[in-house]
N, CA, C and O atoms as CSV, one atom per row, in Angstrom:
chain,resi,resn,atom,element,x,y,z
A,1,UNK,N,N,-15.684,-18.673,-31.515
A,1,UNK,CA,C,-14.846,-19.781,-31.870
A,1,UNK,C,C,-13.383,-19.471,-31.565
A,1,UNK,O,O,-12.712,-20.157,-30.794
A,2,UNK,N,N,-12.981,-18.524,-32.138
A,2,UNK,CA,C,-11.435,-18.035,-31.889
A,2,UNK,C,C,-11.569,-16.944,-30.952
A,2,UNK,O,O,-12.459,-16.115,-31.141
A,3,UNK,N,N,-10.703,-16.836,-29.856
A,3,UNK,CA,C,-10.498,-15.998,-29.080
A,3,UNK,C,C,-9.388,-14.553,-29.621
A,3,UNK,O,O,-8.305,-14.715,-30.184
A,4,UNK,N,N,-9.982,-13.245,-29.286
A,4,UNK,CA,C,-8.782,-12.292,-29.366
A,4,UNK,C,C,-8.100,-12.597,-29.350
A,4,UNK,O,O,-8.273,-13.772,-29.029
A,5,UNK,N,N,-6.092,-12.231,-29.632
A,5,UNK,CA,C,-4.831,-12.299,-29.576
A,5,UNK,C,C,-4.644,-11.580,-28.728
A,5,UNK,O,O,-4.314,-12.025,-27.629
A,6,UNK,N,N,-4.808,-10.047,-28.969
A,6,UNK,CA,C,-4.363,-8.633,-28.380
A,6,UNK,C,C,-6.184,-8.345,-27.672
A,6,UNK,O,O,-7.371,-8.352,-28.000
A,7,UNK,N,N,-5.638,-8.212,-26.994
A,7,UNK,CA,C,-7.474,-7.446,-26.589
A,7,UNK,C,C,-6.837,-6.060,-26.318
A,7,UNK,O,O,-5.609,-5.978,-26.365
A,8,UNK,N,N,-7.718,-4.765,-25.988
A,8,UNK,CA,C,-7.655,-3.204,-25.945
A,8,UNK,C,C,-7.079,-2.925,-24.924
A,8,UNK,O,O,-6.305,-1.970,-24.863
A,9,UNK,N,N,-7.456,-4.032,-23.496
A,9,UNK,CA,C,-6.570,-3.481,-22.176
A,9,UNK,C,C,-5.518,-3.947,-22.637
A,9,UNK,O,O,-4.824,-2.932,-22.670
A,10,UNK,N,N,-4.755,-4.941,-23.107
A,10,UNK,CA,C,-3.650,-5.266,-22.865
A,10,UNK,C,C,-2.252,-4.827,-24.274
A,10,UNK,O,O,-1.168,-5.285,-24.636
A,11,UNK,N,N,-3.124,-3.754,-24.625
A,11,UNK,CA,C,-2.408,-3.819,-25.679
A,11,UNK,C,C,-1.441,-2.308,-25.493
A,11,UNK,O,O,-0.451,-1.993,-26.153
A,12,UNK,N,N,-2.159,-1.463,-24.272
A,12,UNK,CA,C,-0.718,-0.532,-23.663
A,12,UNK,C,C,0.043,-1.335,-22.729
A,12,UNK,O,O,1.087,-0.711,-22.541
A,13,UNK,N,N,0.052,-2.409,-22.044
A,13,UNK,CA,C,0.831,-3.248,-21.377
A,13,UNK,C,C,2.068,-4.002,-22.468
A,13,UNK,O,O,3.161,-4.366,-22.035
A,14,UNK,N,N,1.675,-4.137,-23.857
A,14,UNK,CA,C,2.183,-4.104,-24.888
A,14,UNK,C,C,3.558,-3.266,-24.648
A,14,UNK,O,O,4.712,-3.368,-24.231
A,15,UNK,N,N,2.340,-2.110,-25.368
A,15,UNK,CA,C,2.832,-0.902,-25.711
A,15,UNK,C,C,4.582,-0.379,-24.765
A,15,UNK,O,O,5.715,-0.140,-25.185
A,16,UNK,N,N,3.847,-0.405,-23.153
A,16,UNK,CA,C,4.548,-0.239,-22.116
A,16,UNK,C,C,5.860,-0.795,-22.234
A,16,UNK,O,O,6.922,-0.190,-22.381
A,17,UNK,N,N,5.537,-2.716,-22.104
A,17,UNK,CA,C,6.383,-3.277,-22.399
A,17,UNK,C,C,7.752,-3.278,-23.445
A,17,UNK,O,O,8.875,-3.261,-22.941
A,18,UNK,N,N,7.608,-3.294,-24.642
A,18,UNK,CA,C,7.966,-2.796,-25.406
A,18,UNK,C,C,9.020,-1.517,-24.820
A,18,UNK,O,O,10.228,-1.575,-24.590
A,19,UNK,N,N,8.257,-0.590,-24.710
A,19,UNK,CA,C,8.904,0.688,-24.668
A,19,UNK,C,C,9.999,0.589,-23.764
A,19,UNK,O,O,11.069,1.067,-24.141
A,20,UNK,N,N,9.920,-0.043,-22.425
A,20,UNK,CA,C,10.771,-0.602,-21.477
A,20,UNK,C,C,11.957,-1.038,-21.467
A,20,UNK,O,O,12.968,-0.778,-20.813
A,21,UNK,N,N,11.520,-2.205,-22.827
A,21,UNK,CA,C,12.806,-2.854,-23.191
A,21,UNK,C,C,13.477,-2.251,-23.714
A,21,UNK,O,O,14.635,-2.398,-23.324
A,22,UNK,N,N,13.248,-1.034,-25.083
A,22,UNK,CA,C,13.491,-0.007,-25.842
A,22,UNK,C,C,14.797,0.907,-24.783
A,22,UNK,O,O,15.983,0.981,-25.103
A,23,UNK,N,N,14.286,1.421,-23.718
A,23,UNK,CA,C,15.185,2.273,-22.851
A,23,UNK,C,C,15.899,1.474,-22.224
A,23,UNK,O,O,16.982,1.829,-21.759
A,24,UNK,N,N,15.268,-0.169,-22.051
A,24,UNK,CA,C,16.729,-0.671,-21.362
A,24,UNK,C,C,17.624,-1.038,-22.243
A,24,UNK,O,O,18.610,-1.515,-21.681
A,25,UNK,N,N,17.709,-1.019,-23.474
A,25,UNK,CA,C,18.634,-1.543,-24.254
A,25,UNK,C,C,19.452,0.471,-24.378
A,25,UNK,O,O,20.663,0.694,-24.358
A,26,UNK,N,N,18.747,1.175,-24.450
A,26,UNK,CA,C,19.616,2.101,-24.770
A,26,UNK,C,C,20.487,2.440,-23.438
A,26,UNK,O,O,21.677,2.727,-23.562
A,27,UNK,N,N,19.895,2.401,-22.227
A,27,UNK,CA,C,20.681,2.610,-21.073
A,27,UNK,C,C,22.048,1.628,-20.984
A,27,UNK,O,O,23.031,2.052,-20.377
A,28,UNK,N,N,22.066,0.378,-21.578
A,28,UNK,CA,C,22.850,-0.133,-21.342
A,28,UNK,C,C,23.880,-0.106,-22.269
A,28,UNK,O,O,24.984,-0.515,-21.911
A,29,UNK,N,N,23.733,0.257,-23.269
A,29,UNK,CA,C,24.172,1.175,-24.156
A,29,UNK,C,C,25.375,1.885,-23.549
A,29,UNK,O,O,26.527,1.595,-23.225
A,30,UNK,N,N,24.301,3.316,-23.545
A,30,UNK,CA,C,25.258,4.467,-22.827
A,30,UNK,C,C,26.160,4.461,-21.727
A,30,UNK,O,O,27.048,5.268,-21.450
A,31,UNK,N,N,25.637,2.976,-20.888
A,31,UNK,CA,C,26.322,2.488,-19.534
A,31,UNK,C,C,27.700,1.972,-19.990
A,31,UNK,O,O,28.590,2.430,-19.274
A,32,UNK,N,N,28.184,1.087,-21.048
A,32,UNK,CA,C,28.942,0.468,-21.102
A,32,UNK,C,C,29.952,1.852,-22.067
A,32,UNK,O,O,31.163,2.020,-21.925
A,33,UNK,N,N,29.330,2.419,-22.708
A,33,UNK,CA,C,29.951,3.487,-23.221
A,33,UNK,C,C,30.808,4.350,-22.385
A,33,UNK,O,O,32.015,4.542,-22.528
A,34,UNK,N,N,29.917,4.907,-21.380
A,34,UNK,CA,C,30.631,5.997,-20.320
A,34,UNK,C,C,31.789,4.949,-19.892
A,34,UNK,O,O,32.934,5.335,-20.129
A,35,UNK,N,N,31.654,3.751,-19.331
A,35,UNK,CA,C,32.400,3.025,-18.117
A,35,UNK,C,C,33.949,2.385,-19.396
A,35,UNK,O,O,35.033,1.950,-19.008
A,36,UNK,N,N,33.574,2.526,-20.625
A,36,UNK,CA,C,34.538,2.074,-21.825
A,36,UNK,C,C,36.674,2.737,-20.926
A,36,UNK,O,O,37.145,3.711,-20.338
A,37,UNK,N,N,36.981,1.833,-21.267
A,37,UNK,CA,C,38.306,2.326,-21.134
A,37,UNK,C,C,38.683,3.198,-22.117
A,37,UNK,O,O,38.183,3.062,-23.234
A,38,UNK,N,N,40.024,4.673,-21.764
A,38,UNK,CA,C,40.306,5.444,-22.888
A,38,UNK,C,C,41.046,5.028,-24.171
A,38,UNK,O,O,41.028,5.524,-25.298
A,39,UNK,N,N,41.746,3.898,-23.630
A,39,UNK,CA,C,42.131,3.650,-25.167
A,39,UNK,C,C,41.198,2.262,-25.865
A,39,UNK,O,O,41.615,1.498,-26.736
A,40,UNK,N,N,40.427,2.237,-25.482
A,40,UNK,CA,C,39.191,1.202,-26.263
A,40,UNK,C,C,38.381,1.879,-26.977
A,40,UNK,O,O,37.778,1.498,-27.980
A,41,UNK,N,N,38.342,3.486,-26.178
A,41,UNK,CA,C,37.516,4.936,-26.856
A,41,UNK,C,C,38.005,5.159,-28.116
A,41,UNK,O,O,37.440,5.375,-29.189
A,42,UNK,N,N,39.275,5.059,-27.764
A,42,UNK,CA,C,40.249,5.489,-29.103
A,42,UNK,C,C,40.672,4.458,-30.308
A,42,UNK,O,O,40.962,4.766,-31.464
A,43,UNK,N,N,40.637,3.434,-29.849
A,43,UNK,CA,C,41.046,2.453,-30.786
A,43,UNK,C,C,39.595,2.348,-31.864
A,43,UNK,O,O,39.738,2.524,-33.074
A,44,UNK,N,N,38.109,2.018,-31.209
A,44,UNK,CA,C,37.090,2.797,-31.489
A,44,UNK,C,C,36.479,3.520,-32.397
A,44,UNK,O,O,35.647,3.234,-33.257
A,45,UNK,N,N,37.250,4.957,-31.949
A,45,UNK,CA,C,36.718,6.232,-32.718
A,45,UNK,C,C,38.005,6.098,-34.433
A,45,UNK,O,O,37.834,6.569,-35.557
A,46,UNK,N,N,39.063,5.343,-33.923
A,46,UNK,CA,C,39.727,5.436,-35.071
A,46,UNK,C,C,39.445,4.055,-36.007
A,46,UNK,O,O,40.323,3.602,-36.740
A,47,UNK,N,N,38.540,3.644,-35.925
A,47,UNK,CA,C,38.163,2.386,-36.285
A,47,UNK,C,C,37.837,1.999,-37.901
A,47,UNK,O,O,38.220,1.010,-38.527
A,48,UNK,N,N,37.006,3.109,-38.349
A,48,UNK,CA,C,36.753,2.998,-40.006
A,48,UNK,C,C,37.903,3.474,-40.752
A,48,UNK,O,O,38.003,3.128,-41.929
A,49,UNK,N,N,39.187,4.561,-39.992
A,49,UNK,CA,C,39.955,5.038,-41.129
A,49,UNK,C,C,41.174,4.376,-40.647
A,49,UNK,O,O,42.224,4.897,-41.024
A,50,UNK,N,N,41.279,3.123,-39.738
A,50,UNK,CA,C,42.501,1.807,-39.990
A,50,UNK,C,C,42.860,1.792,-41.165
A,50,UNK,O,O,43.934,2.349,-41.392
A,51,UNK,N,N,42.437,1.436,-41.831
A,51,UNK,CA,C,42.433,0.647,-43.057
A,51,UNK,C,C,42.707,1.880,-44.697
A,51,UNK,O,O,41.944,2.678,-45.243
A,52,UNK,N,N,43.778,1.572,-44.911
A,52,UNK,CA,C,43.693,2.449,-46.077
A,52,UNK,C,C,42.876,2.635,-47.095
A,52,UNK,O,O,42.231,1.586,-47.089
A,53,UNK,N,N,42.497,3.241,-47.919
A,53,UNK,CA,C,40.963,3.570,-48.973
A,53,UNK,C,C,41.695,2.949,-50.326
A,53,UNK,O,O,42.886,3.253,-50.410
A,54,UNK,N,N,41.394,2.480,-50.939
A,54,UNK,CA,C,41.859,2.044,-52.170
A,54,UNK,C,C,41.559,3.803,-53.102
A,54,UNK,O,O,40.694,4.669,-52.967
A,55,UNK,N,N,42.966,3.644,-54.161
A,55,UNK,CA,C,42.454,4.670,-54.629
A,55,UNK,C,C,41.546,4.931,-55.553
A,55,UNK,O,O,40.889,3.958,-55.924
A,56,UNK,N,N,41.288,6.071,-56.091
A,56,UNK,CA,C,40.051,6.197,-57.296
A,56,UNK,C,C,40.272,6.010,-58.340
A,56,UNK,O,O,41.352,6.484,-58.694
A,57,UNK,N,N,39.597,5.381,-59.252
A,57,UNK,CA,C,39.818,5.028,-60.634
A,57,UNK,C,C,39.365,5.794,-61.825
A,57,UNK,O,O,39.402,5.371,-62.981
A,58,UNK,N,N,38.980,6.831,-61.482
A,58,UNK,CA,C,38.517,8.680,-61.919
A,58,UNK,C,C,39.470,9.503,-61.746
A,58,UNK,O,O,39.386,9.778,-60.549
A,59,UNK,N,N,40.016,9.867,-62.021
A,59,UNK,CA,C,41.248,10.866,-62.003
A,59,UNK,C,C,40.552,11.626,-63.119
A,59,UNK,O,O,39.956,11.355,-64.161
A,60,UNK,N,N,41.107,13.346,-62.010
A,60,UNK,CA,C,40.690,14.335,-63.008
A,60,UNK,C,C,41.202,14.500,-64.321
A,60,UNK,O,O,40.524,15.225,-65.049
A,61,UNK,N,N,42.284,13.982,-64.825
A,61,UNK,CA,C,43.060,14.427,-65.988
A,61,UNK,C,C,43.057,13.511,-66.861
A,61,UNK,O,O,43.922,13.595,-67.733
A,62,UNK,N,N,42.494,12.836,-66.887
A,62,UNK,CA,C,42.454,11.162,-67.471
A,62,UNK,C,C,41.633,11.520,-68.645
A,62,UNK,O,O,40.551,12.094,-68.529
A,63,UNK,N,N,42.082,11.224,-69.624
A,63,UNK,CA,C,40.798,11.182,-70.862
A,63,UNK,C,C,39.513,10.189,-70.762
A,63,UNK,O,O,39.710,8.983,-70.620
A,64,UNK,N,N,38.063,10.767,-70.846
A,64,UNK,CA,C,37.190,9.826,-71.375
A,64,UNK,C,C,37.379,8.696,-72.103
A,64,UNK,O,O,37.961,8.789,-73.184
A,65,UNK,N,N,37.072,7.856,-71.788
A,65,UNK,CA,C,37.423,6.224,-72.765
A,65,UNK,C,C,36.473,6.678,-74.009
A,65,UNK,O,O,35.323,7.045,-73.766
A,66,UNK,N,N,36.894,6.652,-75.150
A,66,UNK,CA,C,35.798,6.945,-76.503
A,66,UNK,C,C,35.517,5.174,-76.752
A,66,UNK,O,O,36.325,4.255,-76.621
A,67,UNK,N,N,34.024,5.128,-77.165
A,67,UNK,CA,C,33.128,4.594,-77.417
A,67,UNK,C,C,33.785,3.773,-79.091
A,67,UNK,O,O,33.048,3.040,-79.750
Protein backbone atom coordinates (compact mmCIF):
# COMPACT_ATOMS: atom_id res chain seq x y z
CA UNK A 1 0.00 0.00 0.00
CA UNK A 2 2.61 2.59 1.06
CA UNK A 3 5.78 2.69 -0.65
CA UNK A 4 9.41 3.02 1.21
CA UNK A 5 10.62 6.74 1.84
CA UNK A 6 14.39 5.87 2.18
CA UNK A 7 15.09 2.49 0.64
CA UNK A 8 18.93 0.83 1.64
CA UNK A 9 20.53 1.84 -1.81
CA UNK A 10 19.69 5.21 -1.53
CA UNK A 11 20.23 5.96 1.75
CA UNK A 12 24.40 6.35 1.33
CA UNK A 13 23.48 8.67 -1.63
CA UNK A 14 21.81 10.34 1.42
CA UNK A 15 24.45 9.86 3.46
CA UNK A 16 27.00 11.14 0.60
CA UNK A 17 24.88 13.92 -0.09
CA UNK A 18 24.63 15.32 3.04
CA UNK A 19 28.22 14.98 3.78
CA UNK A 20 28.98 17.08 0.57
CA UNK A 21 27.05 19.82 1.52
CA UNK A 22 28.67 19.55 5.11
CA UNK A 23 32.36 20.26 3.41
CA UNK A 24 30.93 22.69 1.10
CA UNK A 25 29.67 24.86 3.64
CA UNK A 26 32.92 24.54 5.60
CA UNK A 27 35.16 25.25 2.52
CA UNK A 28 33.41 28.24 1.97
CA UNK A 29 33.86 29.11 5.19
CA UNK A 30 37.57 28.95 5.34
CA UNK A 31 37.52 30.54 1.69
CA UNK A 32 36.03 33.74 2.65
CA UNK A 33 38.12 33.70 5.85
CA UNK A 34 41.64 33.39 4.22
CA UNK A 35 40.54 36.01 1.26
CA UNK A 36 38.96 38.45 4.55
CA UNK A 37 40.69 41.88 4.43
CA UNK A 38 43.33 42.73 7.44
CA UNK A 39 41.50 45.12 9.06
CA UNK A 40 38.00 43.25 8.81
CA UNK A 41 40.42 40.40 10.58
CA UNK A 42 40.91 42.84 13.16
CA UNK A 43 37.90 44.69 13.65
CA UNK A 44 36.62 40.88 13.98
CA UNK A 45 38.96 39.38 16.37
CA UNK A 46 38.34 42.54 18.57
CA UNK A 47 34.73 42.17 18.35
CA UNK A 48 33.32 40.74 21.85
CA UNK A 49 35.69 43.07 24.01
CA UNK A 50 34.20 46.54 22.02
CA UNK A 51 31.97 46.97 24.39
CA UNK A 52 32.74 47.62 27.99
CA UNK A 53 31.67 44.75 30.77
CA UNK A 54 29.39 46.22 33.23
CA UNK A 55 30.87 45.94 36.55
CA UNK A 56 30.34 43.23 39.31
CA UNK A 57 27.95 43.52 41.91
CA UNK A 58 30.15 41.07 44.33
CA UNK A 59 32.89 42.88 45.54
CA UNK A 60 35.29 41.18 47.71
CA UNK A 61 34.97 43.46 50.75
CA UNK A 62 31.39 44.07 50.81
CA UNK A 63 29.52 42.61 53.74
CA UNK A 64 26.97 39.71 53.30
CA UNK A 65 23.41 41.21 53.24
CA UNK A 66 22.02 39.55 56.76
CA UNK A 67 18.76 37.89 56.42
Amino acid sequence: MFRRLVLPDSAALYTLAAFCVAVGIFVTVAWRALLMRRNDADRLGRLPFDTATPASQHEPDSEPASD
